[in-house]
C-alpha positions in Angstrom: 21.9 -11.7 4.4 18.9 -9.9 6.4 16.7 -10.6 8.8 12.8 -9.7 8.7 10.2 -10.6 11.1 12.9 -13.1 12.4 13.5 -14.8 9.4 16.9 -15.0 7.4 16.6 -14.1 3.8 19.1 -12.7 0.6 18.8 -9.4 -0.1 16.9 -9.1 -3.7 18.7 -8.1 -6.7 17.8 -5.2 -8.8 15.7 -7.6 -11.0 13.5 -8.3 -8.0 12.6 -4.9 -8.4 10.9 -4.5 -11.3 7.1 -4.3 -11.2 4.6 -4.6 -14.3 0.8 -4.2 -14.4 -1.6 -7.2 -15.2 -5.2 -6.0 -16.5 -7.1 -9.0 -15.5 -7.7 -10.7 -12.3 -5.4 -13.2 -11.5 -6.9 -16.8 -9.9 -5.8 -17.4 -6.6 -4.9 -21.4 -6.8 -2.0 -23.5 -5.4 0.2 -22.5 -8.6 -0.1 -18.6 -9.0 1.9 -16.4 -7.4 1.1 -14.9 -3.9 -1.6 -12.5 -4.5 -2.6 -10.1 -1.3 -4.6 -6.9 -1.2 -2.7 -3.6 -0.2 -4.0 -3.5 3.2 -2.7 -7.1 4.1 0.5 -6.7 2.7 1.0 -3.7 4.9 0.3 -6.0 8.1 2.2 -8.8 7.0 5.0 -6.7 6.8 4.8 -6.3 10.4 4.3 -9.6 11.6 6.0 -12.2 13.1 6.5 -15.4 10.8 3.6 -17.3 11.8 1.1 -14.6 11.7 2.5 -14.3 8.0 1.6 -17.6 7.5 -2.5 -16.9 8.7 -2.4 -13.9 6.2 -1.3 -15.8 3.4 -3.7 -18.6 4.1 -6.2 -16.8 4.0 -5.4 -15.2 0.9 -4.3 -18.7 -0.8 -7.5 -20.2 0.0 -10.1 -17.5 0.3 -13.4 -19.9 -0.4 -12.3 -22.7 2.3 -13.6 -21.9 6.0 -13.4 -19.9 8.0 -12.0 -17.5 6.0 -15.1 -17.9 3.2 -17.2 -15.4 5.5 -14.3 -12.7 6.4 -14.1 -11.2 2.9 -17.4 -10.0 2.7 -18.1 -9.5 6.4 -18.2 -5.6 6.2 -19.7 -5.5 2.9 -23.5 -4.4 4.0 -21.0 -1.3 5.9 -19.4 -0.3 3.1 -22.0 -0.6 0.8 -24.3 1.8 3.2 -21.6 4.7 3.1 -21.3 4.3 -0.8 -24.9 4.7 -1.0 -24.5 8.0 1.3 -22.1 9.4 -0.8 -24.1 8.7 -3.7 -27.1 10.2 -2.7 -25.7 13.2 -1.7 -24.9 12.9 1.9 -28.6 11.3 2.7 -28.7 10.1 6.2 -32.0 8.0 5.1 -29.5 5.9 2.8 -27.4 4.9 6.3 -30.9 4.1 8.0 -31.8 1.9 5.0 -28.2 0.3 5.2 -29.1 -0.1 9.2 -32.1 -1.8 8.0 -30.6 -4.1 5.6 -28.2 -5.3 8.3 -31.0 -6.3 10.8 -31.2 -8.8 8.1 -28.2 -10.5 8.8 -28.0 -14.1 10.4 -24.9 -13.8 12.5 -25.5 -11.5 15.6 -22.0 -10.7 15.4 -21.8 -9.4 12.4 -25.1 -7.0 12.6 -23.6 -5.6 15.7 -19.6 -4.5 13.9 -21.4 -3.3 10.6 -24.1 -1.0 12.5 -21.2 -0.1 14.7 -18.8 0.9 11.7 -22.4 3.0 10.2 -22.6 4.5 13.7 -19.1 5.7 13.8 -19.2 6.7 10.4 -21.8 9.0 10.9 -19.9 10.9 13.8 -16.9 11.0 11.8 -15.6 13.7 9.6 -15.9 11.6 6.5 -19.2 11.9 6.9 -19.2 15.7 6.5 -17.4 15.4 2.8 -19.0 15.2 -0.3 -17.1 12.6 -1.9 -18.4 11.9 -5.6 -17.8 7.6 -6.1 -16.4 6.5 -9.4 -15.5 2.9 -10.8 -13.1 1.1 -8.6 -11.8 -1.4 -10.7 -9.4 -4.1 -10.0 -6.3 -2.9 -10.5 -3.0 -4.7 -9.4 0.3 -5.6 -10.3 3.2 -7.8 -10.1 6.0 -6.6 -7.2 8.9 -8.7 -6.8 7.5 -11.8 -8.1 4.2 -10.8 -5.5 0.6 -9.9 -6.7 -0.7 -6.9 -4.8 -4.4 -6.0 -5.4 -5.1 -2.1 -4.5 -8.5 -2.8 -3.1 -9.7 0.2 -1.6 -12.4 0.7 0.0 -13.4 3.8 -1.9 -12.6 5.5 -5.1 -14.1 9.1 -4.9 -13.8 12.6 -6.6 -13.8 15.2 -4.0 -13.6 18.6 -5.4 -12.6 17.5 -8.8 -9.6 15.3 -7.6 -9.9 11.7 -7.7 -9.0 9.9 -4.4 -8.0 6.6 -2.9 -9.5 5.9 0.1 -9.0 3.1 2.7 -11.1 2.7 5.9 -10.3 1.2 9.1 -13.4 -0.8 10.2 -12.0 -2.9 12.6 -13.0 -1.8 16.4 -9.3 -0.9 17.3 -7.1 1.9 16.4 -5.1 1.8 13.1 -1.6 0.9 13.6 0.0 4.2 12.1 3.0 2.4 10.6 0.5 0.1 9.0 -1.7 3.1 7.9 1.8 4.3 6.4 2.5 1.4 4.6 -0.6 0.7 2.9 -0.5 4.1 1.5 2.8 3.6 0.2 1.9 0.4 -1.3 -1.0 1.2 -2.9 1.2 4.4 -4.1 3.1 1.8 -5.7 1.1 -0.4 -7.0 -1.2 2.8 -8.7 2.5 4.3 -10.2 3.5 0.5 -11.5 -0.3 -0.5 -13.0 0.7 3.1 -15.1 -2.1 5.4 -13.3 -0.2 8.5 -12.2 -1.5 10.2 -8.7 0.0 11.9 -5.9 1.1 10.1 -2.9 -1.4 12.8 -0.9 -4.3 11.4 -3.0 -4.3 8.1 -1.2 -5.9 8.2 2.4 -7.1 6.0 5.1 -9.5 6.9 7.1 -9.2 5.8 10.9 -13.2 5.5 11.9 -12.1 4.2 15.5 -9.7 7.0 16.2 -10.9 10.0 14.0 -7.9 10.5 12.2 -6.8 10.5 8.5 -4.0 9.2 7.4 -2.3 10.8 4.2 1.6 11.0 2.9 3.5 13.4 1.0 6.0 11.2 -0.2 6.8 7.3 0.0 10.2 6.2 1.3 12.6 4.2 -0.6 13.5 1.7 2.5 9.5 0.7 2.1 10.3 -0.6 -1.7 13.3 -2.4 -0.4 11.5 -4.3 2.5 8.6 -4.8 0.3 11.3 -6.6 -2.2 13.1 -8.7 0.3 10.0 -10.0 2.1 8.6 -10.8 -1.2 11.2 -14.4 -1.3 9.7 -15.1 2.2 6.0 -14.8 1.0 6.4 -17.0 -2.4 8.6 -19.7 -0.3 5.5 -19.7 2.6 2.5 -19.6 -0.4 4.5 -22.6 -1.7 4.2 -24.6 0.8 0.7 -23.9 2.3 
Protein backbone atom coordinates (compact mmCIF):
# COMPACT_ATOMS: atom_id res chain seq x y z
CA UNK A 1 0.00 0.00 0.00
CA UNK A 2 0.85 3.79 -0.81
CA UNK A 3 -0.36 6.85 -0.26
CA UNK A 4 -0.81 9.69 -2.99
CA UNK A 5 -2.45 12.99 -2.58
CA UNK A 6 -3.77 11.50 0.76
CA UNK A 7 -5.39 8.68 -0.62
CA UNK A 8 -4.54 4.85 0.12
CA UNK A 9 -4.01 2.79 -3.04
CA UNK A 10 -2.08 -0.79 -4.20
CA UNK A 11 0.86 -0.35 -5.84
CA UNK A 12 0.27 -1.32 -9.76
CA UNK A 13 1.62 -4.52 -11.12
CA UNK A 14 3.83 -4.62 -14.01
CA UNK A 15 0.74 -5.17 -16.27
CA UNK A 16 -0.48 -1.68 -15.24
CA UNK A 17 2.38 -0.62 -17.01
CA UNK A 18 2.05 -1.26 -20.33
CA UNK A 19 0.92 1.51 -22.65
CA UNK A 20 -0.38 1.16 -26.37
CA UNK A 21 -1.32 3.85 -28.89
CA UNK A 22 -5.00 4.39 -30.15
CA UNK A 23 -5.19 6.36 -33.65
CA UNK A 24 -8.56 7.75 -33.33
CA UNK A 25 -10.13 9.97 -30.84
CA UNK A 26 -11.64 8.39 -28.12
CA UNK A 27 -15.47 9.82 -26.89
CA UNK A 28 -15.45 11.12 -23.64
CA UNK A 29 -18.89 9.52 -22.07
CA UNK A 30 -19.78 7.95 -18.77
CA UNK A 31 -18.27 4.40 -19.97
CA UNK A 32 -14.77 5.13 -21.54
CA UNK A 33 -11.93 5.35 -19.73
CA UNK A 34 -10.51 8.54 -18.11
CA UNK A 35 -9.28 10.55 -20.79
CA UNK A 36 -7.11 13.93 -19.72
CA UNK A 37 -4.78 16.07 -21.78
CA UNK A 38 -0.94 16.04 -20.77
CA UNK A 39 -1.05 19.27 -19.16
CA UNK A 40 -3.92 18.24 -16.66
CA UNK A 41 -2.60 15.11 -15.82
CA UNK A 42 0.52 16.76 -14.70
CA UNK A 43 -1.60 18.99 -12.09
CA UNK A 44 -3.70 16.36 -11.03
CA UNK A 45 -0.77 14.68 -10.03
CA UNK A 46 -0.20 17.23 -7.60
CA UNK A 47 -3.37 17.76 -6.10
CA UNK A 48 -5.19 17.00 -3.26
CA UNK A 49 -8.19 14.43 -3.76
CA UNK A 50 -10.87 16.87 -4.28
CA UNK A 51 -9.16 19.09 -6.64
CA UNK A 52 -8.69 15.66 -8.54
CA UNK A 53 -12.16 15.29 -8.57
CA UNK A 54 -12.79 19.08 -10.43
CA UNK A 55 -10.12 17.96 -13.03
CA UNK A 56 -11.72 14.94 -13.91
CA UNK A 57 -15.13 16.57 -14.11
CA UNK A 58 -14.23 18.64 -16.23
CA UNK A 59 -12.64 16.35 -18.42
CA UNK A 60 -15.68 13.61 -18.07
CA UNK A 61 -18.17 16.22 -19.04
CA UNK A 62 -16.46 18.80 -21.13
CA UNK A 63 -19.86 20.17 -23.07
CA UNK A 64 -21.94 20.59 -19.64
CA UNK A 65 -21.34 24.16 -17.89
CA UNK A 66 -19.30 25.84 -16.84
CA UNK A 67 -16.73 24.00 -18.13
CA UNK A 68 -18.33 24.26 -21.99
CA UNK A 69 -16.52 27.76 -22.33
CA UNK A 70 -12.98 26.81 -20.56
CA UNK A 71 -11.71 24.68 -23.46
CA UNK A 72 -11.73 27.17 -25.97
CA UNK A 73 -11.24 30.21 -23.78
CA UNK A 74 -7.60 30.96 -25.04
CA UNK A 75 -8.28 29.80 -28.50
CA UNK A 76 -8.39 33.45 -30.29
CA UNK A 77 -4.50 33.64 -28.25
CA UNK A 78 -3.21 30.84 -29.57
CA UNK A 79 -4.56 31.06 -32.83
CA UNK A 80 -2.90 34.78 -33.09
CA UNK A 81 0.67 33.38 -32.26
CA UNK A 82 0.16 30.45 -34.88
CA UNK A 83 -0.66 33.06 -37.36
CA UNK A 84 2.74 34.94 -36.29
CA UNK A 85 4.70 32.11 -36.72
CA UNK A 86 3.11 31.44 -39.98
CA UNK A 87 3.62 34.50 -41.50
CA UNK A 88 6.98 34.80 -40.72
CA UNK A 89 7.23 36.65 -37.53
CA UNK A 90 4.48 39.48 -38.70
CA UNK A 91 3.60 41.61 -35.92
CA UNK A 92 0.47 42.81 -38.12
CA UNK A 93 -0.87 39.07 -37.79
CA UNK A 94 -0.89 39.73 -33.60
CA UNK A 95 -2.66 43.20 -34.23
CA UNK A 96 -5.24 41.39 -36.44
CA UNK A 97 -5.55 38.56 -33.62
CA UNK A 98 -5.88 41.89 -31.12
CA UNK A 99 -8.56 42.81 -33.40
CA UNK A 100 -10.41 39.67 -33.66
CA UNK A 101 -10.54 39.59 -29.80
CA UNK A 102 -12.23 43.02 -29.41
CA UNK A 103 -14.85 40.81 -30.82
CA UNK A 104 -15.40 38.83 -27.99
CA UNK A 105 -18.59 38.95 -25.71
CA UNK A 106 -17.19 38.25 -22.34
CA UNK A 107 -14.91 41.20 -21.05
CA UNK A 108 -13.04 38.76 -19.24
CA UNK A 109 -11.94 36.90 -21.74
CA UNK A 110 -10.80 39.83 -24.25
CA UNK A 111 -8.83 41.17 -21.43
CA UNK A 112 -6.49 37.34 -20.56
CA UNK A 113 -6.25 36.68 -24.47
CA UNK A 114 -4.81 40.34 -25.32
CA UNK A 115 -2.84 39.93 -22.23
CA UNK A 116 -1.32 36.39 -23.17
CA UNK A 117 -0.70 38.38 -27.02
CA UNK A 118 0.89 41.14 -25.04
CA UNK A 119 3.24 38.97 -23.16
CA UNK A 120 3.89 36.99 -25.97
CA UNK A 121 5.23 39.68 -27.86
CA UNK A 122 7.80 40.65 -25.03
CA UNK A 123 8.78 37.20 -24.78
CA UNK A 124 11.60 35.37 -26.27
CA UNK A 125 9.35 33.08 -28.21
CA UNK A 126 8.56 35.76 -30.05
CA UNK A 127 12.10 36.22 -31.36
CA UNK A 128 12.17 32.42 -32.81
CA UNK A 129 11.16 31.44 -36.12
CA UNK A 130 9.33 28.47 -35.41
CA UNK A 131 7.91 26.80 -38.73
CA UNK A 132 4.10 25.12 -37.53
CA UNK A 133 3.27 21.67 -38.73
CA UNK A 134 0.12 19.32 -38.28
CA UNK A 135 -0.59 18.80 -34.72
CA UNK A 136 -2.64 15.91 -34.80
CA UNK A 137 -4.40 14.10 -32.06
CA UNK A 138 -2.23 11.82 -30.76
CA UNK A 139 -2.78 9.82 -27.49
CA UNK A 140 -2.49 6.71 -25.79
CA UNK A 141 -3.59 4.37 -23.30
CA UNK A 142 -1.29 4.54 -19.76
CA UNK A 143 -2.32 2.29 -17.05
CA UNK A 144 -5.77 1.79 -18.05
CA UNK A 145 -5.73 6.04 -18.45
CA UNK A 146 -6.15 8.00 -21.80
CA UNK A 147 -3.66 10.88 -22.04
CA UNK A 148 -4.17 13.30 -24.98
CA UNK A 149 -0.68 15.16 -25.87
CA UNK A 150 -2.40 18.37 -26.75
CA UNK A 151 0.12 20.88 -27.17
CA UNK A 152 -0.19 23.92 -27.79
CA UNK A 153 2.27 24.02 -30.62
CA UNK A 154 3.93 21.65 -33.06
CA UNK A 155 6.81 23.61 -34.75
CA UNK A 156 10.08 22.99 -36.85
CA UNK A 157 12.74 25.29 -35.62
CA UNK A 158 15.87 24.85 -37.40
CA UNK A 159 14.96 21.65 -39.06
CA UNK A 160 13.96 19.87 -35.76
CA UNK A 161 10.46 19.22 -34.96
CA UNK A 162 9.35 20.47 -31.53
CA UNK A 163 6.63 20.14 -28.85
CA UNK A 164 5.68 23.01 -27.38
CA UNK A 165 3.40 23.83 -24.39
CA UNK A 166 2.54 27.43 -23.22
CA UNK A 167 1.60 28.69 -19.95
CA UNK A 168 -1.22 31.27 -20.49
CA UNK A 169 -2.58 31.36 -17.27
CA UNK A 170 -1.60 34.88 -15.40
CA UNK A 171 0.54 33.02 -12.68
CA UNK A 172 3.90 31.40 -12.78
CA UNK A 173 4.20 27.84 -13.92
CA UNK A 174 4.62 25.46 -11.12
CA UNK A 175 8.15 23.96 -12.22
CA UNK A 176 7.36 20.46 -10.95
CA UNK A 177 4.21 20.67 -13.07
CA UNK A 178 6.22 22.11 -16.00
CA UNK A 179 8.42 18.88 -15.26
CA UNK A 180 5.85 16.60 -15.44
CA UNK A 181 4.05 17.52 -18.36
CA UNK A 182 7.16 17.24 -20.31
CA UNK A 183 7.69 13.83 -19.07
CA UNK A 184 4.24 12.83 -19.81
CA UNK A 185 3.99 13.97 -23.07
CA UNK A 186 7.59 12.32 -23.44
CA UNK A 187 5.65 9.37 -22.74
CA UNK A 188 2.90 9.40 -24.29
CA UNK A 189 4.96 10.54 -27.88
CA UNK A 190 7.55 7.21 -27.12
CA UNK A 191 4.16 4.87 -26.44
CA UNK A 192 1.92 6.33 -29.60
CA UNK A 193 5.49 4.98 -31.49
CA UNK A 194 6.82 8.68 -32.51
CA UNK A 195 10.41 8.63 -31.43
CA UNK A 196 11.83 12.36 -30.12
CA UNK A 197 14.10 13.48 -27.52
CA UNK A 198 13.04 14.35 -24.21
CA UNK A 199 14.84 17.97 -25.02
CA UNK A 200 12.38 18.38 -28.00
CA UNK A 201 9.46 18.92 -25.69
CA UNK A 202 9.23 22.51 -24.13
CA UNK A 203 6.94 24.73 -22.21
CA UNK A 204 7.12 27.93 -22.53
CA UNK A 205 6.50 30.02 -19.19
CA UNK A 206 4.85 33.45 -20.84
CA UNK A 207 4.29 34.88 -17.14
CA UNK A 208 7.77 34.22 -15.92
CA UNK A 209 10.05 34.16 -19.12
CA UNK A 210 11.36 31.01 -18.72
CA UNK A 211 11.53 27.73 -20.82
CA UNK A 212 11.19 24.71 -19.53
CA UNK A 213 13.00 21.69 -21.25
CA UNK A 214 14.38 18.03 -19.83
CA UNK A 215 17.21 15.96 -20.80
CA UNK A 216 15.83 12.94 -19.48
CA UNK A 217 12.47 11.67 -17.82
CA UNK A 218 12.71 9.88 -14.39
CA UNK A 219 11.51 6.46 -13.81
CA UNK A 220 9.71 7.42 -10.27
CA UNK A 221 7.35 9.78 -12.79
CA UNK A 222 6.14 6.46 -14.70
CA UNK A 223 5.52 4.82 -11.38
CA UNK A 224 3.37 7.65 -9.81
CA UNK A 225 1.73 8.12 -13.08
CA UNK A 226 0.82 4.17 -12.81
CA UNK A 227 -0.35 4.11 -9.26
CA UNK A 228 -2.53 7.29 -9.48
CA UNK A 229 -3.93 5.85 -12.56
CA UNK A 230 -6.54 3.17 -10.04
CA UNK A 231 -7.37 6.47 -8.14
CA UNK A 232 -8.44 8.33 -11.45
CA UNK A 233 -10.60 5.33 -13.06
CA UNK A 234 -12.24 4.60 -9.43
CA UNK A 235 -13.14 8.80 -9.19
CA UNK A 236 -14.19 8.90 -13.31
CA UNK A 237 -16.47 6.00 -12.29
CA UNK A 238 -18.31 7.45 -9.95
CA UNK A 239 -18.66 11.14 -11.24
Amino acid sequence: MATVAGLWIRKPTPSRLKASAAKSEVAVTPTTLPSLTVKATAELLRMPAHEQRRILLEHKYPKREPQKFRTPYYKPAVTGILDFYRSGNQPSRLLAAKSRIEGLMLPSRRLNNNRVLDRFELSAAAKRHLIPVSNPRIHSCLGGVTLRLSPELRALEDGEERTIYINLRNEKLNEEVARLTLEIAHLTLEASGINVQPSQIEFIDLFSGMVHQIGRRRSKTEKVLAENADIMRMMWDAL
